[in-house]
C-alpha positions in Angstrom: 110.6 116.5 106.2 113.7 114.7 105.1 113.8 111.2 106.5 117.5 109.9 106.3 117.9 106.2 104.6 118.4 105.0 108.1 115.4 106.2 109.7 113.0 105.1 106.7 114.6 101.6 106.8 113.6 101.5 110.5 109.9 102.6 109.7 110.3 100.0 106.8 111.2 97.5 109.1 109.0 98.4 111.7 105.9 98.0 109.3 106.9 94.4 107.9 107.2 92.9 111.7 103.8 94.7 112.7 102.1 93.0 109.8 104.0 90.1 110.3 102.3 90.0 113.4 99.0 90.5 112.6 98.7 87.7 109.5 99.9 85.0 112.8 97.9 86.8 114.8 94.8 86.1 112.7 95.3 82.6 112.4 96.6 81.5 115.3 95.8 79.0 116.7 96.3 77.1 113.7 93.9 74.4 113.5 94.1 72.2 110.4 98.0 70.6 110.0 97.5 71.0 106.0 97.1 75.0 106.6 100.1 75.3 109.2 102.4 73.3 106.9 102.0 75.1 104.3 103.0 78.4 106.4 105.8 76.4 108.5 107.4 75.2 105.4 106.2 79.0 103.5 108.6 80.6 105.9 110.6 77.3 106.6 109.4 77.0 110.1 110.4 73.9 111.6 107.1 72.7 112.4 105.3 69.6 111.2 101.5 70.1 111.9 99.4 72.7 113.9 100.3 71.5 117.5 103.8 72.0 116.6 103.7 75.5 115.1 101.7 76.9 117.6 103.7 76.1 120.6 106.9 77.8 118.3 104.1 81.1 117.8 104.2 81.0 121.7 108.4 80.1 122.2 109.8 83.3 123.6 113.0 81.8 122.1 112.3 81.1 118.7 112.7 84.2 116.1 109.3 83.6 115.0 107.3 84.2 118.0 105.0 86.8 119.1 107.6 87.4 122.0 110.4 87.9 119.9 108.9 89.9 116.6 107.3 92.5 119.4 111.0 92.9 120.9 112.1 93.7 117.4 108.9 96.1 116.7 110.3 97.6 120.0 113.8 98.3 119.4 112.2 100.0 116.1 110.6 101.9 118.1 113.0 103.4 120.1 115.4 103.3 117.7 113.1 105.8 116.2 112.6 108.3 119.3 114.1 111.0 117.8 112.0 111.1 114.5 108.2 110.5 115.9 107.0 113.2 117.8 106.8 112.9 121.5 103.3 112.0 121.6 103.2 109.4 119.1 106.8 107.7 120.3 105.1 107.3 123.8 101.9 106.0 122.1 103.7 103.3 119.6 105.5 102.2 122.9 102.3 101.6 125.2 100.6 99.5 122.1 103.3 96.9 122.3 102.9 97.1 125.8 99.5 96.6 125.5 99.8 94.3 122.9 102.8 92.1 125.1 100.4 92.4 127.9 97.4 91.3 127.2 96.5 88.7 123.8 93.3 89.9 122.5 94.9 93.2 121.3 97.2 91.5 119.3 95.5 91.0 115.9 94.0 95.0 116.8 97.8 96.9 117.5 98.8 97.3 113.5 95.4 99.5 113.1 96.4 101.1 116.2 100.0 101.8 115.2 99.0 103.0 111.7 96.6 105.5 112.9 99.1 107.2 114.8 101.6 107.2 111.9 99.2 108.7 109.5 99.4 111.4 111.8 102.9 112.3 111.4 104.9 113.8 108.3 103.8 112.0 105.3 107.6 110.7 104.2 106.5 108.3 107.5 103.7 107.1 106.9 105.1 106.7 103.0 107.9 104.0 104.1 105.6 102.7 107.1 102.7 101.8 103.7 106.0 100.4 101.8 106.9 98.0 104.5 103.3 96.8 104.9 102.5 96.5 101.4 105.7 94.4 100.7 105.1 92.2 103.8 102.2 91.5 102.4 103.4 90.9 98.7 106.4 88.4 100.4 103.8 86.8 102.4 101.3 86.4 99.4 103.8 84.8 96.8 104.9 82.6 99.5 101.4 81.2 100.2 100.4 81.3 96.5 97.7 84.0 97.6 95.8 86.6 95.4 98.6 89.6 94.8 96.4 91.8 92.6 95.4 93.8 95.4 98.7 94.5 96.8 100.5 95.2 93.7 97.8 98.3 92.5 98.5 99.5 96.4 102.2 99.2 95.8 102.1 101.1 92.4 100.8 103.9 94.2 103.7 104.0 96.7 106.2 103.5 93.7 104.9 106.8 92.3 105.6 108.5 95.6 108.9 107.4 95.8 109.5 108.1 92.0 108.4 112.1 93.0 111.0 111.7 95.8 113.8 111.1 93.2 113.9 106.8 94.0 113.6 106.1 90.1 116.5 102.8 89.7 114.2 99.9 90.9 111.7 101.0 88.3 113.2 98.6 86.2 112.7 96.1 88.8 109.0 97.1 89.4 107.6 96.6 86.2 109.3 93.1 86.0 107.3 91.9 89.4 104.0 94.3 87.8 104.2 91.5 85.2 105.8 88.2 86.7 104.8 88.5 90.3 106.9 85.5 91.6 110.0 85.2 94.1 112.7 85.6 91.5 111.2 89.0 90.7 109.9 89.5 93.9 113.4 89.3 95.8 114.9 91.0 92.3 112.7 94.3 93.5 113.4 93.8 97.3 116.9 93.9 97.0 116.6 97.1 94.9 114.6 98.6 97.7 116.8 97.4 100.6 119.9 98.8 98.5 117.7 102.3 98.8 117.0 102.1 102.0 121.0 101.3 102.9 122.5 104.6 101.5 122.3 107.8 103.4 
């Protein structure tokens, strides 16, 4: 399967919103104002403590909201009807129902939307890991968390994409291997977005 730079920057994308979702989703409600500034000013949130950022969490309006990151998981989604099979297009859409629907499934839907992708070609699930993993990298430098784990996971995608013939953000790569920080991490991003840009 040949995945066009379009539909793997929409499996990309799908992937960093899912996890996106389920980092709030595991620790909301914040509790201590210490933990939910550092994550409101993190992803400069304008929140000032934990009462404040998680009545944002639950503002359909604001961009950062449950509401609003499943309605971009969504159009994802169906922007991707034509490359998931049948079966797993209508199966990724009644998880975000699910998910929309009812609260407790929230934190549970990622899983859930992973297992059906590791079911389809393997160029899917390849861009799907990528957009988790670098969620998870963006996420970790912003919080000043452990990235050990995340980078050995990530080198293992870079091979892939290396065997695919994606070889000019090696460069890049080995940079953030050895100075994982935002310079280098948005340095490697924007090499990967540039990828993901050009049919």
């Amino acid at each position: 399967m040949n995945l066009s730079s379009s539909d793997a920057r929409e499996i990309f994308w799908l992937a960093r919103y899912l996890t996106r979702i389920q980092y709030v989703c595991q620790q909301f409600p914040f509790k201590q104002n210490d933990a939910a500034l550092t994550y409101a000013h993190a992803f400069c949130l304008p929140a000032f403590d934990a009462a404040s950022l998680n009545e944002l969490i639950l503002n359909e309006e604001q961009p950062a909201s449950f509401a609003m990151q499943f309605e971009q998981t969504r159009t994802k989604i169906q922007n991707l009807a034509q490359v998931f099979s049948k079966a797993t297009y209508v199966e990724l859409q009644q998880c975000i129902q699910n998910a929309c629907d009812n609260a407790s499934y929230i934190c549970d839907v990622v899983q859930d939307c992973e297992a059906l992708l590791d079911a389809e070609p393997q160029q899917i699930y390849l861009f799907f890991q990528l957009g988790q993993k670098i969620e998870q990298l963006d996420r970790q430098i912003r919080l000043k968390q452990s990235t050990e784990k995340t980078l050995s996971q990530l080198e293992m995608i870079v091979q892939c994409l290396k065997d695919l013939g994606w070889t000019s953000f090696v460069d890049a790569w080995q940079q953030l291997k050895q100075q994982p920080d935002t310079m280098h991490f948005y340095h490697f991003s924007d090499h990967i977005q540039h990828l993901l840009s050009v049919d």
